[in-house]
C-alpha positions in Angstrom: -1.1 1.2 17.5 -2.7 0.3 14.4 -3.8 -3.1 13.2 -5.9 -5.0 10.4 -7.8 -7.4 11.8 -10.6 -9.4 10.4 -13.4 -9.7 12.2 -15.6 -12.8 10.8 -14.8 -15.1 8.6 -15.5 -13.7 5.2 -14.1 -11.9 1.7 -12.1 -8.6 2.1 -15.3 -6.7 3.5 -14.3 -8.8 6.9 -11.2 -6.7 6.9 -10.7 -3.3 9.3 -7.8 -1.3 9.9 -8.2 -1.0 13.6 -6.7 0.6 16.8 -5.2 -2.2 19.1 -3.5 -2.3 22.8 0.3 -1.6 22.0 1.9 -4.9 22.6 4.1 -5.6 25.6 6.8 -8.3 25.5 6.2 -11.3 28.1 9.7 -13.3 29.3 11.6 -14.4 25.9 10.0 -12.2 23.5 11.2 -9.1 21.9 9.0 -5.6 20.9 9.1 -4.9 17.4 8.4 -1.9 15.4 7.2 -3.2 12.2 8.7 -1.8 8.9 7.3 -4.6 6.2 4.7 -6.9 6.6 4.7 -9.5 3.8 1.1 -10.7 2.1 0.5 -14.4 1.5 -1.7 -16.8 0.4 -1.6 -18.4 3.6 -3.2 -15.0 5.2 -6.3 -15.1 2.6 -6.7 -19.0 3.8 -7.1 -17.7 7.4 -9.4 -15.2 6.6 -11.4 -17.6 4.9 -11.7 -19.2 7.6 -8.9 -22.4 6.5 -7.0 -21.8 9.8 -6.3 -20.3 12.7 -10.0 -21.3 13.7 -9.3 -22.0 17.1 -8.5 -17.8 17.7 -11.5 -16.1 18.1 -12.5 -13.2 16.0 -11.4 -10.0 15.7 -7.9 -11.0 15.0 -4.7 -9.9 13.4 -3.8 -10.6 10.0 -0.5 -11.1 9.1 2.5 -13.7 10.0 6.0 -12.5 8.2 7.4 -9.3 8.2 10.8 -7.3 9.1 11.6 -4.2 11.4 13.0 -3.2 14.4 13.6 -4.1 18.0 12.0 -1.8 20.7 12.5 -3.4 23.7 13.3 -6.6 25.1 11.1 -9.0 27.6 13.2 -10.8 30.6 15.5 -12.9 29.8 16.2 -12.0 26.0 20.3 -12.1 25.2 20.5 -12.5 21.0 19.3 -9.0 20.2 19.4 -5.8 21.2 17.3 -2.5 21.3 17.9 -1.1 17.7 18.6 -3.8 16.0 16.6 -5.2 13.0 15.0 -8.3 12.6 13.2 -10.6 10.6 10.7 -13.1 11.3 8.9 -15.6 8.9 6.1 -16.6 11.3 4.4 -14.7 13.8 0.5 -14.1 14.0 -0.3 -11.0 14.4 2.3 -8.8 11.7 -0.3 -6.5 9.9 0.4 -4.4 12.5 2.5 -1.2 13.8 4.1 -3.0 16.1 4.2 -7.0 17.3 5.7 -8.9 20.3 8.0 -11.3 18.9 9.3 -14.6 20.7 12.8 -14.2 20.1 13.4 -17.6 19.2 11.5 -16.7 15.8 13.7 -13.8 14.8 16.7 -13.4 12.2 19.0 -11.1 12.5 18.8 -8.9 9.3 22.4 -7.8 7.9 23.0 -3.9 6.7 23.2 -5.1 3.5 19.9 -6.5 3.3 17.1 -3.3 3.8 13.4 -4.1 5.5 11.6 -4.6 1.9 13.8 -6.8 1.0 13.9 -8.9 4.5 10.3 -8.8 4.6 9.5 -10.3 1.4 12.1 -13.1 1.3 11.3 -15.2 4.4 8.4 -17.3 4.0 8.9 -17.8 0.5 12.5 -17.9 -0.1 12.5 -20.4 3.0 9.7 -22.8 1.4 12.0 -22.1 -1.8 15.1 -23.3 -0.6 13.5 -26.2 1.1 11.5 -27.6 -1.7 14.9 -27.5 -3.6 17.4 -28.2 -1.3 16.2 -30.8 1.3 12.4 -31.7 0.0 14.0 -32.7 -3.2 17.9 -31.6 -3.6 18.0 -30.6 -7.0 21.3 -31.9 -8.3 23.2 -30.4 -11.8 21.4 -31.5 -14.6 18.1 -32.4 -13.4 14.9 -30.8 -15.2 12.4 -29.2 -12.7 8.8 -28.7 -13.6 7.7 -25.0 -11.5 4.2 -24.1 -11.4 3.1 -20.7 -10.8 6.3 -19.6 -11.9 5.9 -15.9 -11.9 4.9 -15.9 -8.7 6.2 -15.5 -5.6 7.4 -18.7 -4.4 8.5 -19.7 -8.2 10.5 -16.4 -9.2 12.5 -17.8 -5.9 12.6 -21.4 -6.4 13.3 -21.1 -10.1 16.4 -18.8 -8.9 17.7 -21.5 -6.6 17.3 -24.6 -8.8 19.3 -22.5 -11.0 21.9 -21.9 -8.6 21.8 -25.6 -7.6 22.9 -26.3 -11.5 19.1 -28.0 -12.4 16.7 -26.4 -15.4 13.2 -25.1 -15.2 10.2 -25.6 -16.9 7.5 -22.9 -15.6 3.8 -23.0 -15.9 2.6 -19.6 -16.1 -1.2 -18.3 -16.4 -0.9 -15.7 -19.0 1.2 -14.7 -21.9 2.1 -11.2 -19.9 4.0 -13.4 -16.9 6.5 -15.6 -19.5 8.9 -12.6 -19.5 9.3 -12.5 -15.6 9.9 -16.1 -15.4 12.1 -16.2 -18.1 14.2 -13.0 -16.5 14.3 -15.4 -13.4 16.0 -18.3 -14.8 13.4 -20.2 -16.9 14.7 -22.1 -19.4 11.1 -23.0 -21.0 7.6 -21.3 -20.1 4.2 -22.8 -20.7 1.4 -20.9 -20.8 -1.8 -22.5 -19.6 -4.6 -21.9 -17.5 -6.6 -25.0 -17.4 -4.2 -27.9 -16.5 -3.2 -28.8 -20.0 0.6 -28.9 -20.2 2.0 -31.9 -19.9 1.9 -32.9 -23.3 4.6 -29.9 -24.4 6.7 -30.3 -20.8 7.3 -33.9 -22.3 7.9 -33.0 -25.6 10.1 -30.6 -24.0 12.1 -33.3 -22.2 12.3 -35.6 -25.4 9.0 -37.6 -23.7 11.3 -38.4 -20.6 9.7 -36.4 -17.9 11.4 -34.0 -15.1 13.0 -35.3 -12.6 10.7 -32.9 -9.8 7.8 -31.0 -10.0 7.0 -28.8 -7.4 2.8 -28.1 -7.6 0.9 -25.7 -5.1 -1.8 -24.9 -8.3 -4.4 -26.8 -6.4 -6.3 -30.0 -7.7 -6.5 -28.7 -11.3 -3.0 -29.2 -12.4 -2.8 -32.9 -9.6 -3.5 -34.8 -13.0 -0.7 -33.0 -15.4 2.1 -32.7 -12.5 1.6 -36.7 -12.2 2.3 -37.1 -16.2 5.1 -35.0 -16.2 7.1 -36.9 -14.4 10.3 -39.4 -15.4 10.6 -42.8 -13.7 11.3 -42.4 -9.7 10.6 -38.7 -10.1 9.7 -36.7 -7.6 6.0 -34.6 -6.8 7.0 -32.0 -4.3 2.5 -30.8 -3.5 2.4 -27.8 -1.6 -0.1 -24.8 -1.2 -3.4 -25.7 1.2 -5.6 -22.7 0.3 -6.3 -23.6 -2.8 -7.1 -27.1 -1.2 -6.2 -31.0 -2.2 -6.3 -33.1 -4.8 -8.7 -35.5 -2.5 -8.7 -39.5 -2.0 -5.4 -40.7 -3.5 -5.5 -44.4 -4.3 -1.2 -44.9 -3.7 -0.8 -48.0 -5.8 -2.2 -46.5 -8.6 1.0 -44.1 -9.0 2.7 -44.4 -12.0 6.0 -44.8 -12.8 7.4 -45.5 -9.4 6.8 -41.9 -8.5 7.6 -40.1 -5.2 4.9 -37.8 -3.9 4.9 -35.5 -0.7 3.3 -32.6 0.4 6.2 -30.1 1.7 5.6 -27.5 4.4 8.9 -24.7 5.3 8.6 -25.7 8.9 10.6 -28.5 8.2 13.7 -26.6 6.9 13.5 -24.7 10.1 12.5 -26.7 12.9 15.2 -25.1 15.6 16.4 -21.5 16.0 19.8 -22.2 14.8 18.3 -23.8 11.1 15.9 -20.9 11.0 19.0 -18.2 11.5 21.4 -20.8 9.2 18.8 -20.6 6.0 17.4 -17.1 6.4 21.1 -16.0 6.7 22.3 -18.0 3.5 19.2 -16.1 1.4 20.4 -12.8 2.7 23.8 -13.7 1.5 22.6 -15.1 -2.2 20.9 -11.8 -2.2 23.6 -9.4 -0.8 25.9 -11.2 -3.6 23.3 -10.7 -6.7 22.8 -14.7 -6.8 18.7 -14.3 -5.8 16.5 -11.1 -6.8 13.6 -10.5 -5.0 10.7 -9.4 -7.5 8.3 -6.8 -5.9 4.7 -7.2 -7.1 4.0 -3.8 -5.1 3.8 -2.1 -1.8 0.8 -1.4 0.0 0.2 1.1 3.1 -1.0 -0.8 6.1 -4.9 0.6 5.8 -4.8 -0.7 2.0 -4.3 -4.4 3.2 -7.7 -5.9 1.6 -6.6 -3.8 -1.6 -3.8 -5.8 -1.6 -5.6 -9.4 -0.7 -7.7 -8.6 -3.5 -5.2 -8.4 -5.7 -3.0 -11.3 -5.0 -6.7 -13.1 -5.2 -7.0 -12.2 -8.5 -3.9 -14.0 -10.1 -3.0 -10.8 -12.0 0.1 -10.0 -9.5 3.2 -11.4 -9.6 6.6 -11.3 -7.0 6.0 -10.3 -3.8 3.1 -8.2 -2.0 4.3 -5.8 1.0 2.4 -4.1 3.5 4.5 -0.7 4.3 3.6 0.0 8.2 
């Protein structure tokens, strides 16, 4: 089969679209035949060198993506040869073809086709966590969304909207305030270098949101504290574009909660991963969550496309096409 894999740690030159063993699945996993393979930050991070250190190199890029089951190893009973899947987390899924623990799969409904499936699992699960457990947005509260044309925000604006709250976005050029707006925004700020807080408060009457959910890195720590109301809440996420660094905790203001919220913890047994990946194929089946493609890439084009999420000129969702 074919693979990227990187091969030091490095920029996209490290990249190579590569022949590889054809998987076989071991007891409890399941062969896939990979459709979609979604891009995300968190794959520029590893190539980087941010994680996955411990796996020597040359590896395979590449942890969420959709297709279809190929065979099964022993022991395997939830799915079935044909059937297609969903995963959100796997290393390994810039590839042709992956074996899957089955444990890690979602079933993926007719109504729902591979693009689609692919590109709504890590991020509309971090979504819906950051807005339904991290911080359950209730009717009326303001949220304050960074990176709002992006992946992650398009979603998570979507859902706080569903979840009756309002959005404030943070965008980084005037050409993005048109697809956060089209996603639910009710205000966009345009701003590159950390200065926004003064208009999200004018914006709230100089109350403050009630959340702000930050994965800009340490350049936007500062405003994302000063936006916030009384007991308000700082949802951090993001690690590639690193921390904020020594945090001194009683010199938060304004009785503020701050946490750093990772997807894993909306999903942390088989039956909550199938649960939330099921109630975001049924927002999307029933036109209540749009997916926004930022394009489709063939599988030999994947450091094209980490290039161009790199650059900050993309917005929605980046697909690898296997």
């Amino acid at each position: 089969m074919k693979a990227v894999v990187m091969n030091a740690i490095g920029g996209t030159e490290v990249m190579a679209f590569a022949d590889r063993p054809d998987p076989v699945p071991a007891p409890g996993e399941v062969l896939v035949e990979i459709k979609a393979a979604g891009v995300n930050f968190m794959d520029i991070g590893v190539r980087q060198g941010r994680a996955w250190t411990e796996h020597a190199n040359p590896k395979i890029l590449g942890v969420e993506g959709a297709g279809r089951v190929l065979a099964l190893g022993e022991s395997v009973a939830d799915f079935q040869i044909g059937q297609r899947v969903a995963w959100v987390y796997h290393p390994g899924s810039y590839a042709q073809k992956a074996a899957i623990p089955a444990h890690a799969l979602v079933p993926v409904p007719d109504a729902i086709d591979d693009r689609t499936a692919a590109a709504v699992m890590m991020q509309g699960l971090t979504a819906s966590h950051f807005a339904s457990d991290f911080y359950p947005v209730q009717p009326g509260d303001v949220a304050f969304v960074h990176a709002a044309a992006g992946g992650v925000g398009l979603l998570l604006t979507q859902i706080i909207k569903l979840r009756g709250g309002s959005v404030i976005g943070r965008v980084s050029s005037q050409d993005k305030v048109a697809v956060a707006r089209a996603a639910g925004a009710d205000h966009v700020i345009v701003d590159r270098e950390g200065q926004f807080a003064a208009e999200a408060l004018r914006l709230t009457e100089g109350e403050g949101v009630h959340v702000v959910y930050d994965g800009s890195g340490p350049t936007t720590f500062r405003g994302s504290l000063d936006v916030l109301r009384r007991s308000g809440t700082f949802c951090w996420y993001g690690p590639v574009l690193g921390g904020p660094g020594a945090l001194d905790i009683m010199s938060l203001p304004r009785s503020i909660k701050i946490g750093y919220a990772t997807f894993f913890d909306h999903i942390p047994t088989p039956a909550l991963l199938r649960q939330h990946a099921a109630r975001l194929f049924d927002w999307i089946a029933q036109g209540h969550l749009t997916i926004n493609f930022g394009g489709d890439y063939a599988l030999a084009d994947a450091a094209r496309a980490h290039a161009d999420m790199a650059s900050r000129a993309t917005t929605g969702k980046l697909l690898l096409i296997a």
